[in-house]
C-alpha positions in Angstrom: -208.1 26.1 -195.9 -209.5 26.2 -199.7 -207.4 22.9 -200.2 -209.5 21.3 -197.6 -212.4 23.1 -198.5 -211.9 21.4 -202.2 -211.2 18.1 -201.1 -213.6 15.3 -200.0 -215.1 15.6 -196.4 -218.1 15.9 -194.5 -219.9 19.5 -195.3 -221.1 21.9 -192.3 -224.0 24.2 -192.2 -224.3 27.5 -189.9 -227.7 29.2 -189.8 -226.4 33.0 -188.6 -228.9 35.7 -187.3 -227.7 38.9 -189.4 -230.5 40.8 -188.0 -228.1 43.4 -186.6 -226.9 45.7 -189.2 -224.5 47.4 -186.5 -222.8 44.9 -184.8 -222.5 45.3 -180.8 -219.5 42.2 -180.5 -218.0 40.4 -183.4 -220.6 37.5 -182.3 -222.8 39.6 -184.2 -220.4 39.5 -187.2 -220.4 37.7 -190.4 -216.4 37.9 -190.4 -215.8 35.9 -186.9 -217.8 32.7 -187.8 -214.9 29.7 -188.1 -212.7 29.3 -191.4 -213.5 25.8 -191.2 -217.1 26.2 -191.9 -219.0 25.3 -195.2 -222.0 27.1 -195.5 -223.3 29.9 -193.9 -227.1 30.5 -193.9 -228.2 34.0 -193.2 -231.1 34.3 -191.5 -232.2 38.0 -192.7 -231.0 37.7 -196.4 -232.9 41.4 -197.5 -231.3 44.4 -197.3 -227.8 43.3 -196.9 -225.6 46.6 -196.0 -222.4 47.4 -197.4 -220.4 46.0 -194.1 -222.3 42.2 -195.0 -221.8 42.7 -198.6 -218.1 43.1 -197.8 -217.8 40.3 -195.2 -219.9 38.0 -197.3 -217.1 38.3 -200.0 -214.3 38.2 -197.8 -215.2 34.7 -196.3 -215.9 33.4 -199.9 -212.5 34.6 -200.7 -210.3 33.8 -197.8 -212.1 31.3 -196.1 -214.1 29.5 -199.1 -217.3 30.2 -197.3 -220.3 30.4 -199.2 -223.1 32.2 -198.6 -226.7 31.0 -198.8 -230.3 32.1 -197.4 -233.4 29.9 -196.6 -236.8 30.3 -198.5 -239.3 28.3 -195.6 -242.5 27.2 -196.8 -244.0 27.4 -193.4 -243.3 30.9 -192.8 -244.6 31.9 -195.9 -247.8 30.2 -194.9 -247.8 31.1 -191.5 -247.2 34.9 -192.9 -250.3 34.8 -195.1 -252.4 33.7 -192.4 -251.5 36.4 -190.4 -251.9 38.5 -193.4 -255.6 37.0 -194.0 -256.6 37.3 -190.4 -255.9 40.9 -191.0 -258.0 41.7 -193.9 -260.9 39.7 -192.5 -260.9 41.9 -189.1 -260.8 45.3 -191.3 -264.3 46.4 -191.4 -263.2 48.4 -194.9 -262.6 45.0 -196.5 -266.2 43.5 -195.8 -267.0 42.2 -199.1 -263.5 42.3 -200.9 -261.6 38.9 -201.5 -257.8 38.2 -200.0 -255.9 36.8 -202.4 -255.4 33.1 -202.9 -252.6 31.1 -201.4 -251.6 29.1 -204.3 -250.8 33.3 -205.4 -249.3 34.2 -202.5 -246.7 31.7 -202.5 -245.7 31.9 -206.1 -245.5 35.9 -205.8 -243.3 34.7 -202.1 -241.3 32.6 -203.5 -240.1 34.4 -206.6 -239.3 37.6 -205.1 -237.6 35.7 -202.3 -235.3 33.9 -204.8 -234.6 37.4 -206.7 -232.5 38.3 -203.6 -229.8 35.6 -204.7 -228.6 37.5 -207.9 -229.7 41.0 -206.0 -226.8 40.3 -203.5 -224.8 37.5 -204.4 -225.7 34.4 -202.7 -223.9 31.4 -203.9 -227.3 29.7 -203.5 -230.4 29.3 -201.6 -232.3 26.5 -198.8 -235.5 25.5 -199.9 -237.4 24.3 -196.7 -240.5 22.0 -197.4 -241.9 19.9 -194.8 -245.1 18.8 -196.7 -247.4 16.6 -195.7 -247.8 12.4 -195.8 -250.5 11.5 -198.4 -251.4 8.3 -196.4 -254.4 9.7 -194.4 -255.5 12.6 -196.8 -258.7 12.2 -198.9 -258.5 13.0 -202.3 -259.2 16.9 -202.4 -256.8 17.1 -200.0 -254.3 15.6 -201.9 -255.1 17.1 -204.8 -254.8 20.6 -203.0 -251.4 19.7 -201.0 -249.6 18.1 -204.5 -250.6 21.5 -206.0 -248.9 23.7 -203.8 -245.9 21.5 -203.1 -245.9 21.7 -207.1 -246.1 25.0 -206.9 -242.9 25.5 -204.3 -240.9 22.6 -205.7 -241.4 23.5 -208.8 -240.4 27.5 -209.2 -236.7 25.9 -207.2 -236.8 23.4 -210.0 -237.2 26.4 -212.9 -235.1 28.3 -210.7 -232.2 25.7 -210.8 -232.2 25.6 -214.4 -231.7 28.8 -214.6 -229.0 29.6 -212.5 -226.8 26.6 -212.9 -224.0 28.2 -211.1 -226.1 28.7 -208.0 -226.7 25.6 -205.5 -229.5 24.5 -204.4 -230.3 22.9 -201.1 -232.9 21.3 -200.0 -234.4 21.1 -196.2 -237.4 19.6 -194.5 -239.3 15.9 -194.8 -238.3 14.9 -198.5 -240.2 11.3 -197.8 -243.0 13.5 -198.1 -242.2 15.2 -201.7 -243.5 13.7 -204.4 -242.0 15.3 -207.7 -238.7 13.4 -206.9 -236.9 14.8 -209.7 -236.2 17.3 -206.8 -233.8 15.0 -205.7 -231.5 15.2 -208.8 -230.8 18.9 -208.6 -230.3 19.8 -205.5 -226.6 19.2 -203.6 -227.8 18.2 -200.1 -230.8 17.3 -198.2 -231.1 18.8 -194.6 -233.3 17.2 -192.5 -234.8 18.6 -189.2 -233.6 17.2 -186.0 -233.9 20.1 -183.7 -236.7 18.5 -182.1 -234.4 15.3 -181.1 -233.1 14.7 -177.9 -230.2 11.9 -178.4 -228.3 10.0 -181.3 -231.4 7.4 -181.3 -234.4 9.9 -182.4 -231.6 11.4 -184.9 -231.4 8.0 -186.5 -234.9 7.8 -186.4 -235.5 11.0 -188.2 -232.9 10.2 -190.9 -234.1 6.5 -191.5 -237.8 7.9 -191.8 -236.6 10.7 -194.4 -234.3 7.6 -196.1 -237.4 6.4 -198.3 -237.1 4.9 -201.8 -236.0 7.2 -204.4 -233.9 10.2 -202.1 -230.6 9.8 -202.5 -228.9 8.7 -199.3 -225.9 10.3 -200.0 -226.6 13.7 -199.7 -228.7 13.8 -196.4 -227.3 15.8 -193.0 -229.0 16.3 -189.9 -229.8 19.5 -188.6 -229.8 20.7 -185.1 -229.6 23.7 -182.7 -227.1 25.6 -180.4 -228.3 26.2 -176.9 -230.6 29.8 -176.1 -228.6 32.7 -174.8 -231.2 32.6 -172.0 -229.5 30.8 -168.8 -233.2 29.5 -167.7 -233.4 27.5 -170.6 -231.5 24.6 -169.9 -233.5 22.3 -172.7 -232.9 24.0 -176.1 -229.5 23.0 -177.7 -229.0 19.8 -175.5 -230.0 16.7 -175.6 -231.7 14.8 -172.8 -228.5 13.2 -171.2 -226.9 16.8 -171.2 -224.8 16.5 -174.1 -224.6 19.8 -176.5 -226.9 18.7 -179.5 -224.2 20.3 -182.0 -221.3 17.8 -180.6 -223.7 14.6 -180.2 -224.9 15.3 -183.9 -221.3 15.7 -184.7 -220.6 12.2 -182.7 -223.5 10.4 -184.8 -222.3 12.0 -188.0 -218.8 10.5 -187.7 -219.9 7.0 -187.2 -221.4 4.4 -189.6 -224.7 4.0 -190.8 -226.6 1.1 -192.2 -228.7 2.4 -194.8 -227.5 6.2 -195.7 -224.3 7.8 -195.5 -224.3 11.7 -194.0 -222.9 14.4 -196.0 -221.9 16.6 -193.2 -223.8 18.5 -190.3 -226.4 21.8 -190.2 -226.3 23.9 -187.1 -229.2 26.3 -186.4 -228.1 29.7 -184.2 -224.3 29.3 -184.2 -223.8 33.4 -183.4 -224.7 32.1 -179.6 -221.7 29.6 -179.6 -219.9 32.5 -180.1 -219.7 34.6 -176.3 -217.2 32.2 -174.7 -214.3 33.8 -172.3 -211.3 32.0 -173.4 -212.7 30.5 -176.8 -215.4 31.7 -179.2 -217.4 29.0 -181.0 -216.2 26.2 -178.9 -218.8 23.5 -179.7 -219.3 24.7 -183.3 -215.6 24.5 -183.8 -216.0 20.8 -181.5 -218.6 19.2 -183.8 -216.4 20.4 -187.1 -213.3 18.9 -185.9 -215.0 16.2 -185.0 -216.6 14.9 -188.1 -213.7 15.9 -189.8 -210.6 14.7 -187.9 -208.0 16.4 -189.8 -209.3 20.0 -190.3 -207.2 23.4 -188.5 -210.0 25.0 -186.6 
């Protein structure tokens, strides 16, 4: 497994919910996920326990896993609004200032990143979605190039800092601007969760595939299907096929204008409750872009 692991294929992504410190079933455990498996992306990178610290360097060790966490510009935003919303409905505040933004993110970002030497990580996701700066007047621009300076920019310091560490980047990179981005970071993940068949995938890679992001690095990402039996839409696309194995499908083939580096699947610990087989479509779509790997 580390000789394949070393050699030249197409890289896979599992975003894992480690949100349970005790494990109920060994879906809930770092350990189980597939030896042939990249990446894994915690979800709840804090306050790792000594049973994930273990597992975490067991998988690097035996199954040449690494171990990575995502920093998500949205959530920080959407956390902050919360967080404003807050202050401005406390009487007690009337009259005090919240602090800025532009602040909050920096103060975000950096103790976010701190985690990554704190426990370990072989590296962290950067996810920025950004905005296009096609329809934006010029205070808005001004404003969104500052902030996305501001994210971009701390991962760019941070990178040169911790060369050993990889960096990954995730989100809409037609819409970054600071392109130099582009140079440090070993793959681009873009978000197809949203898609519902191989066409809107190619759609979504062609319209991140602009000038100046290099076309070799990008992978699509997608979801598993919910844990809830009445959803029959999340995880599948609209002709019934299980998004991970039609990504997989796509990612195998040709493609005019960018070559993919490998597949990212969102919620793999719910791949995992199968009778006879756990992981069956995570360990599906691996074998599938990759032909030749043991699952």
């Amino acid at each position: 497994m580390r000789a394949y692991k070393a050699s030249a294929h197409k890289v896979v992504f599992g975003w894992f919910d480690n949100s349970k410190k005790v494990p109920a079933s060994q879906g809930q455990s770092i350990i189980a996920v597939p030896d042939s498996l990249d990446y894994l992306v915690l979800t709840s990178p804090a306050n790792l326990n000594t049973r994930e610290l273990n597992e975490v360097g067991t998988i690097r060790t035996n199954k040449s896993i690494k171990t990575l966490y995502e920093i998500n510009y949205a959530t920080i935003r959407a956390a902050y609004d919360a967080e404003l919303l807050a202050f401005q409905g406390n009487k007690d505040n009337a009259g005090k200032t919240f602090t800025s933004f532009n602040t909050y993110l920096v103060d975000s970002v950096q103790a976010k990143l701190a985690l990554c030497d704190k426990y370990n990580y072989d590296g962290v996701v950067m996810t920025f979605s950004g905005k296009s700066k096609i329809y934006l007047d010029e205070d808005e621009k001004t404003e969104t190039i500052g902030l996305e300076n501001d994210f971009i920019g701390i991962a760019k310091d941070w990178k040169g800092r911790h060369t050993d560490k990889m960096l990954v980047l995730a989100g809409k990179p037609q819409n970054i601007t600071d392109q130099t981005i582009f140079d440090l970071v070993s793959y681009i993940i873009i978000s197809c969760e949203a898609a519902t068949s191989e066409s809107a995938v190619t759609y979504l890679m062609t319209k991140a595939a602009v000038t100046g992001v290099p076309t070799n690095k990008l992978l699509p990402l997608v979801t598993l299907y919910s844990l809830d039996t009445s959803d029959t839409k999340t995880g599948y696309w609209i002709n019934g096929t299980c998004a991970a194995v039609g990504a997989a499908e796509w990612a195998a083939s040709d493609h005019d204008t960018f070559t993919v580096a490998g597949l990212a699947l969102d919620n793999i610990n719910n791949d995992y409750y199968h009778v006879s087989f756990v992981y069956p479509n995570v360990r599906k779509a691996i074998s599938i872009i990759n032909p030749t790997v043991k699952k």
